[in-house]
N, C-alpha and C positions, 0 to 999 in steps of 0.2 A: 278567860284565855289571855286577859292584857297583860297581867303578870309575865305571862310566856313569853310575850312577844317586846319587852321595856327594852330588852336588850340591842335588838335587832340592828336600829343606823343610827349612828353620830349623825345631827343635825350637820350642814354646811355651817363654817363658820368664816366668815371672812375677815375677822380680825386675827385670826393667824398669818392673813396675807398682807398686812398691814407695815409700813415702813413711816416712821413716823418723822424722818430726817429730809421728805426730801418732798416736791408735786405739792404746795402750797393751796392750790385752789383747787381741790377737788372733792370738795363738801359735796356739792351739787352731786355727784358720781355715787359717794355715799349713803344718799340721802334715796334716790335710785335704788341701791342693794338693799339699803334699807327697807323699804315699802315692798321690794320682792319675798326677798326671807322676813318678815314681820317679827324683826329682831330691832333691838335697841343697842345704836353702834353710841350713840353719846347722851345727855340731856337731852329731855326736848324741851328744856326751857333758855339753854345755856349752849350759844354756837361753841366749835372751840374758836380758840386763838391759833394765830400764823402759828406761832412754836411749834406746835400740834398737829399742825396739819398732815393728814395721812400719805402715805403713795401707797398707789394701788397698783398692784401688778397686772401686765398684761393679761394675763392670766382671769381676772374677776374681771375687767371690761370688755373683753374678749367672751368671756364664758358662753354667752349664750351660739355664737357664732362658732367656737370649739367644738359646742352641741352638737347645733345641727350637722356639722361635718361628720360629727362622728355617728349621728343616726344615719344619714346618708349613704353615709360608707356600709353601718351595719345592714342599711337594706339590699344594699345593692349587691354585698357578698351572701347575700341568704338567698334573697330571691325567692324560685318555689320553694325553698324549703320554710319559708311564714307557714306554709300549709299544712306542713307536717307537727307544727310548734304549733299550731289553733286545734288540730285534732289529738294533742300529745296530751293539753286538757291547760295549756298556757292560754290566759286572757290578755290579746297581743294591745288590748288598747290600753291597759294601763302597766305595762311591765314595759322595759326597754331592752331590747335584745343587746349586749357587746359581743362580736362573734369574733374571734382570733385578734381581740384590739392589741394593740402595740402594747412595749415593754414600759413607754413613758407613760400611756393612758393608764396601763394597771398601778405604777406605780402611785400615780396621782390619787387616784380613787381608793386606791389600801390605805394611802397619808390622811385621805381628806374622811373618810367614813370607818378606819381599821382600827384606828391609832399603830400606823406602821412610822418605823421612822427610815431614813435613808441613814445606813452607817458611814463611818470615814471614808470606806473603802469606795463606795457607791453601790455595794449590795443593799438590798430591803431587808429590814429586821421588824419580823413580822411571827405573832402568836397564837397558837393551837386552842388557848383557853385549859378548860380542865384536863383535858383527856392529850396527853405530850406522848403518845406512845399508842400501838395496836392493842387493840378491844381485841384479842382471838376467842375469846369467853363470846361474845356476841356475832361474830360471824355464823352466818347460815347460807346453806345452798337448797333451793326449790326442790320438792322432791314429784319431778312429772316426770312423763314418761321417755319423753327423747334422750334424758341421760342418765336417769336413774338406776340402771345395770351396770354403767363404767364408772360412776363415782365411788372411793372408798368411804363409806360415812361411817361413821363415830365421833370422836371427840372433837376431831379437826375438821371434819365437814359435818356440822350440824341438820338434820331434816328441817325443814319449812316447809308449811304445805302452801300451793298456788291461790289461794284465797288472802291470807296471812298476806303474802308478798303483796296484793295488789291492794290490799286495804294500807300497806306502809306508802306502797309507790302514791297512791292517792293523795296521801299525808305530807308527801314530798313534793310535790307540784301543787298542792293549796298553799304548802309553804312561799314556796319559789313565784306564787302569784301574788303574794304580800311586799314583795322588793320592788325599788324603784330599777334596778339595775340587774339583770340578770344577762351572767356570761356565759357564754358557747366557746367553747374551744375543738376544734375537728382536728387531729391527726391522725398519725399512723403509728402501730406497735409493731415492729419488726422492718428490719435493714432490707430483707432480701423483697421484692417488688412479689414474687412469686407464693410468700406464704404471711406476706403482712394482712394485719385487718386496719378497716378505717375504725378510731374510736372519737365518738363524742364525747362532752364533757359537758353537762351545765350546773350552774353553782352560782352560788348568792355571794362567793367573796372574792375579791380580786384576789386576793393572797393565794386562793385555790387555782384561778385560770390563771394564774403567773407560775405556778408550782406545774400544773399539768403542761402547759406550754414550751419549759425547761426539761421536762420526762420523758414528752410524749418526741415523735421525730418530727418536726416542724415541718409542713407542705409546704413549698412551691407557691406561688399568686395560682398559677395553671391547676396546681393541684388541688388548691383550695375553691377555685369557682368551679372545677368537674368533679368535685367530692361525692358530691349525691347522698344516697343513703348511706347511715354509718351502719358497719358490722355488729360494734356494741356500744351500748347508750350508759354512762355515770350521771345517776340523778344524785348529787349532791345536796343536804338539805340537815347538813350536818350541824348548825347554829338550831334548830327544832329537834326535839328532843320524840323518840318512841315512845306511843302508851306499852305502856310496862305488863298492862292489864288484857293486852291483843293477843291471844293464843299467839304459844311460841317463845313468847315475847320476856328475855330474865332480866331485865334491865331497860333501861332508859336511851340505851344505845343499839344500834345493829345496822349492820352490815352484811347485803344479804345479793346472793348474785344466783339470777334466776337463767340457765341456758336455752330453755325453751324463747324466753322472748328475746335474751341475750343482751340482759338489762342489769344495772345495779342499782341498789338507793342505799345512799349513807344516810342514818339520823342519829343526833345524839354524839356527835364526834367532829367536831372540826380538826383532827390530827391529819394534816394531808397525805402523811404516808400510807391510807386505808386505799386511796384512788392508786398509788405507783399498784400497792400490793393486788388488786385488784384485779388492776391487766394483766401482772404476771398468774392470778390462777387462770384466770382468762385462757391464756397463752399455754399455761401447762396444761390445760384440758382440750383447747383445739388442735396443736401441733400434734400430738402423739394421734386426737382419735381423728379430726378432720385431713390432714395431711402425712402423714404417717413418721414425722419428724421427730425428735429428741429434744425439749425444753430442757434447762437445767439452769440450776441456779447457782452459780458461776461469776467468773472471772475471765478475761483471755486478751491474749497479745499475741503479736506476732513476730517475727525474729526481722529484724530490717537487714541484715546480708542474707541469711539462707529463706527468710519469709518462712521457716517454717510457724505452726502454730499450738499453744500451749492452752489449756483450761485448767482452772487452778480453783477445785470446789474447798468451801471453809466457811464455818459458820462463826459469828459475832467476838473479835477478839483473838483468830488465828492468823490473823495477817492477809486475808485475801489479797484486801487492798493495797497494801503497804507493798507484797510482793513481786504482784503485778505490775506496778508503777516501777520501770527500766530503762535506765535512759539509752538500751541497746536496740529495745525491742517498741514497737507501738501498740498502742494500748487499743481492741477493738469496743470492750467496754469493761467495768467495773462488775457487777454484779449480776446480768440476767442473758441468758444466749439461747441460743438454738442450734444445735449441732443438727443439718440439713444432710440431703444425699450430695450436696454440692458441694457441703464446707462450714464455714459458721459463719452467724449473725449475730449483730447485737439486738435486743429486743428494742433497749431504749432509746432517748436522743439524749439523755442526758444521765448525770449522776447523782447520786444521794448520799452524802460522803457523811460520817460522824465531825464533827468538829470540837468533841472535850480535847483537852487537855493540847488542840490544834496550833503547830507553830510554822514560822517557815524556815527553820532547820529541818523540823524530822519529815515533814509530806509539804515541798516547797511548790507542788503542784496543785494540788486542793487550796495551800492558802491564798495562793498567785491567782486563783479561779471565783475569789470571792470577790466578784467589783458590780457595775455595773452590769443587768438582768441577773443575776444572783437571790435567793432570795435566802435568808438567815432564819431559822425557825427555834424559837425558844431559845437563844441568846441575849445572854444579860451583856449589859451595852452601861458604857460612861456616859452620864446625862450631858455632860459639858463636853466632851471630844467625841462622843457616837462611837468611840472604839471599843470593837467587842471584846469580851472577856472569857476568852475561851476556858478558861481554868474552873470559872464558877460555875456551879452545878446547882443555884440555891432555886431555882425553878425544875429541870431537870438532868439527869447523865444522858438524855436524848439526845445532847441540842447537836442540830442538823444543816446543812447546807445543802441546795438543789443548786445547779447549775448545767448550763447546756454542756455537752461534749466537748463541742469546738473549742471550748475556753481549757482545755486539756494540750497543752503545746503538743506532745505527740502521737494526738489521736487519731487512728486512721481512720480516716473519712471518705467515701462512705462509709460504716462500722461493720463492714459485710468481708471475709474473704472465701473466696472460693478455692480453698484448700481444707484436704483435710487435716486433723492436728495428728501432730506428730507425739507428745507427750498431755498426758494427765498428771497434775499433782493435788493428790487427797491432802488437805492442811490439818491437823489437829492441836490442840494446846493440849497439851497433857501435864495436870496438876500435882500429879502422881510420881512424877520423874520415872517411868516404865518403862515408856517406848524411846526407840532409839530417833534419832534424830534425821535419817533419812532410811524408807526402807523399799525395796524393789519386790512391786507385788506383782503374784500371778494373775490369770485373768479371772480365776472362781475368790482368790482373793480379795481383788478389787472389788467386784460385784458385793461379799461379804462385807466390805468397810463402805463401799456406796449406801448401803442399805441399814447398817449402824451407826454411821455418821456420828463420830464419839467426837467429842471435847469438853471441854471440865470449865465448871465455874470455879472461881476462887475465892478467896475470905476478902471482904470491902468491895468487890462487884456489885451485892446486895445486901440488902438488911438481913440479919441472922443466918448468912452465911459464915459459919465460922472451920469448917474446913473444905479440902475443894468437896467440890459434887461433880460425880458424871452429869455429861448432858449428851444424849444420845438422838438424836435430829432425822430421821432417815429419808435420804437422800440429799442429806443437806440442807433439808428446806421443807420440814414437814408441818409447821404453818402453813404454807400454800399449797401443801402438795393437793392436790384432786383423785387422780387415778391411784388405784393399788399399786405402794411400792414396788411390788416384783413386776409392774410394765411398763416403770422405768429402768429399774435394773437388768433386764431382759435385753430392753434398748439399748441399752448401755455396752451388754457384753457384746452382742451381737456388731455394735460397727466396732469396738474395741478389737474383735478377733480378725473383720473383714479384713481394716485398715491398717492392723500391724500395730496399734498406738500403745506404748510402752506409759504403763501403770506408776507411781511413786507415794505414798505416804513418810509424808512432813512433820515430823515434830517440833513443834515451834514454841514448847512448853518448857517444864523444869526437866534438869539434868543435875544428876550428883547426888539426889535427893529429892524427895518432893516438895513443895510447895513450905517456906518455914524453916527449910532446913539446905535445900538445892538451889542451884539460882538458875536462873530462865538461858534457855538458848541463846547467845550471842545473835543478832539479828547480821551481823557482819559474817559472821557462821552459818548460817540459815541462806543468806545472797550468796554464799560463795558453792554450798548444795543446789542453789539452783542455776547457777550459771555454771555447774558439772553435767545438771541433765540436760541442759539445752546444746552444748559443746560437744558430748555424745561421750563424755570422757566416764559418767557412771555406766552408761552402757555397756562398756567394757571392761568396767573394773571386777576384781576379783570380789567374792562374797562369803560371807558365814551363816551359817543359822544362828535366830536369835529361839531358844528356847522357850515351849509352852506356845506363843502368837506365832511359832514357827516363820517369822517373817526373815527376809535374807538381805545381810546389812551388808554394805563395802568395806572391806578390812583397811585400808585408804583412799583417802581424798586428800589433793595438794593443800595444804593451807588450812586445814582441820586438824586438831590434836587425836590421834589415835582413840586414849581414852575416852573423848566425847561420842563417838559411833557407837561403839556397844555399850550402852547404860551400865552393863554385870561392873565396866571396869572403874566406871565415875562415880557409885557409890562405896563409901570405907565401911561401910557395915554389909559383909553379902547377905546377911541373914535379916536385917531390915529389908533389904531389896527384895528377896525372896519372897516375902511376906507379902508386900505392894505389889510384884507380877500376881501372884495367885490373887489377892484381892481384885486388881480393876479386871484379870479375865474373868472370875465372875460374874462381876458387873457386865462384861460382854455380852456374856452367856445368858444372862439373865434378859438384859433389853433384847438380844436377837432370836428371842424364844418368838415373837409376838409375828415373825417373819416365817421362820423355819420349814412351816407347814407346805408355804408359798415357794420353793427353792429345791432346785436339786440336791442332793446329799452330797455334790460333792462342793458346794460352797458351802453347806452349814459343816464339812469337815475342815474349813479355810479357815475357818475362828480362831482363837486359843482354846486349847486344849488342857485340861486339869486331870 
């Protein structure tokens, strides 16, 4: 097994803390760290000379005193819970708890054991190793009995049997008992007090308990010494790799979330984005069956004159984010909510922004967000200026940025409103140049695009993409989804119809042509459709039928070209267009076969029709 484990900690090295300009006599002090770490700082036959002499930071003469404070501290916020960490199967006399440490401690310990560096900016730029992206191939859900009837399983929820799971979790805490340092992180997932859970975290890398500390909703001092028992446990144990050979078991990696004990264990992945995604199925499985609430994976703001509130669902590449972010409106969160009988919430405390191609012209908010407690994942950085490179991709097109909310100028904090929204907007990219560019759906309509969730991949997205492809997602989010899509769509129509909330699909893709030939939505044209449906000015506007998706487009909008609203008129070949509508409704037709069964007849007649 040593082979396994070569990797695991960078020794301390104290000649990184080394100043060699200045504190002429402190050989003796050296000599000291010396004899501690059984490391060889100079000759041992040859003192140095004054020239030489080191300075040491406060920091390495200080160390041991730093320690203890911070054992001290970690005991005193744990308290009875050692006893829960001695029966969990952790051996508390040689592991060191860090439970919710500071932003500077994690920082230090990512520099000194991660090889993390601090960028220009004062974000942490810190690496995933192999795996810079989600394992969905390796995710599995427990198959016992308390939830076994509400989960949709197949591709995306994989069976695991309860034995399987406890021979990993085993694997993860023998692991997590080989660290000198192991962290606890205790928050909360969800804004509203009424339908949040507490979630632990423990993990062997600071980069992880900096990441989850930035996601999760940060508690209170008050909150954190009355925490008690968490709702659901992440064993992280992601730097140790799966036996491959464990029933279950297709890979070296898995990710596997059991409800019955209301646990997870990562192995085989240090990508932190498996913990965010985690809580969110978490969340889409207790909100809808524990609490009777609506998860979704989402967008939302809210109008700062009228406070009315908008959710803006869109999957990777349609604008969610870009949308959202208004300097009219505040922003409740970026990507994960819960539509409540109250109103909506954010799930998160923070956000997980993409950072290619990142500047601060085009999202001057995400870039302004990357400083100090920021943490930078898989960005290629200048060795000599620490200035990241957002452009470069030679690691991966992942690269990420976590950051708290607050660092969002106008975030609304708490991330909770108690109102209900006013507008929905379905986002799609369409590769195809098909759809029109704003369209006003009914309610069996909506439910039908909820539940096919279409947008197109395009050519240089991926390797041996060379025209677009559908991508058909349903409900937006069918990687995390849990429950059978038609009880979220159900959900959906249901406060849709109660609350009066007016439906919109966005096209934010090619016009004029498809992809090759048409060129992309104006994104100045795309802001000016959405500050018509928050203004109430498409509400009122006059409408056409668009043939075949029978969807009903505005014959104008102020400050839009005619042409651009109904595709028929922005293509100069009508008979290439012709072609391209009947094509991608096929495509429709075809993904929302897998649905159909599950729906009344009068949304599977909401589709296009051939």
């Amino acid at each position: 097994m040593g082979h396994l484990l070569q990797h695991i900690r960078t020794p301390f090295n104290p000649v990184h803390h080394l100043n060699l300009l200045a504190y002429r006599n402190s050989y003796a002090v050296l000599q000291r760290i010396q004899r501690h770490h059984k490391i060889a700082l100079f000759s041992t036959t040859t003192m140095p000379t004054q020239s030489v002499t080191p300075y040491v930071t406060p920091h390495i003469l200080h160390k041991h005193y730093a320690q203890a404070h911070d054992n001290e501290n970690v005991s005193i916020l744990i308290g009875r819970d050692l006893e829960y960490f001695s029966h969990a199967g952790f051996d508390m006399e040689k592991i060191t708890l860090k439970r919710n440490a500071s932003v500077a401690l994690l920082y230090e310990d990512a520099i000194r054991n991660e090889g993390a560096v601090i960028s220009a900016s004062g974000a942490l730029i810190n690496f995933s190793g192999k795996k810079t992206g989600r394992s969905p191939k390796d995710k599995r859900i427990v198959y016992e009995e308390t939830s076994k009837d509400n989960i949709w399983w197949g591709s995306v929820n994989i069976k695991m049997d309860e034995h399987t799971f406890e021979i990993n979790r085993e694997r993860a805490i023998d692991y997590l008992n080989t660290r000198d340092n192991v962290y606890i992180f205790d928050g909360f997932a969800g804004w509203d007090p009424k339908y949040r859970i507490k979630v632990r975290v423990i993990c062997a890398r600071a980069y992880h308990a900096l990441f989850m500390n930035n996601m999760l909703i940060r508690p209170t001092e008050e909150e954190l010494a009355n925490f008690g028992e968490p709702d659901f446990i992440i064993y992280n144990a992601g730097q140790f790799p799966a036996n491959r050979f464990t029933k279950g078991m297709s890979s070296t990696t898995s990710v596997e979330i059991n409800f019955k004990r209301m646990e997870m264990v990562i192995l085989g992945t240090e990508y932190a984005g498996e913990m965010k995604k985690g809580v969110f199925s978490v969340m889409h499985y207790l909100q809808p069956v524990k609490f009777g609430q609506l998860s979704l994976h989402s967008s939302a703001n809210v109008g700062i004159e009228k406070g009315d509130v908008t959710l803006f669902f869109g999957l990777s590449g349609t604008g969610k984010t870009t949308l959202s972010a208004d300097p009219r409106r505040m922003l409740i969160g970026d990507d994960e909510h819960v539509w409540s009988d109250t109103g909506v919430f954010n799930i998160e405390g923070g956000c997980y922004a993409k950072t290619i191609n990142l500047s601060a012209t085009k999202e001057p908010e995400i870039y302004n967000a990357i400083r100090f407690g920021s943490i930078l994942e898989n960005v290629v950085y200048s060795p000599t200026s620490r200035s990241p490179d957002y452009d470069d991709v030679s690691i991966t097109e992942n690269t990420r940025c976590a950051y708290p909310i607050e660092f969002i100028p106008n975030a609304h904090i708490p991330c909770s409103v108690n109102r209900q929204p006013s507008n929905i907007i379905m986002l799609t990219c369409d590769a195809f140049g098909v759809l029109p560019p704003v369209s006003k759906l009914s309610p069996e309509q909506a439910s039908y695009h909820f539940l096919a969730g279409y947008t197109s991949k395009t050519p240089g997205t991926e390797d041996g993409v060379l025209e677009p492809i559908p991508t058909f997602s349903t409900c937006y989010s069918a990687p995390f989804i849990v429950l059978p899509p038609g009880r979220y769509a159900e959900m959906l129509a249901d406060r849709m119809s109660k609350h009066h909330v007016d439906c919109w699909l966005i096209n934010t893709g090619w016009t004029g042509g498809r992809y090759g030939s048409g060129r992309r939505c104006p994104l100045a044209v795309t802001r000016r459709i959405v500050d018509a449906v928050h203004s109430g000015e498409l509400k009122n506007a006059q409408y056409e039928t668009f043939e075949t998706f029978n969807l009903q487009i505005p014959t104008g909008i102020e400050g839009v070209p005619r042409e651009l609203l109904n595709p028929s008129h922005a293509w100069p070949d009508r008979a290439a267009f012709e072609r391209e509508v009947r094509k991608l409704a096929g495509m429709f037709q075809k993904a929302f076969a897998l649905y159909e069964n599950d729906v009344e007849e009068k949304v599977r007649l909401a589709g296009p029709q051939l």
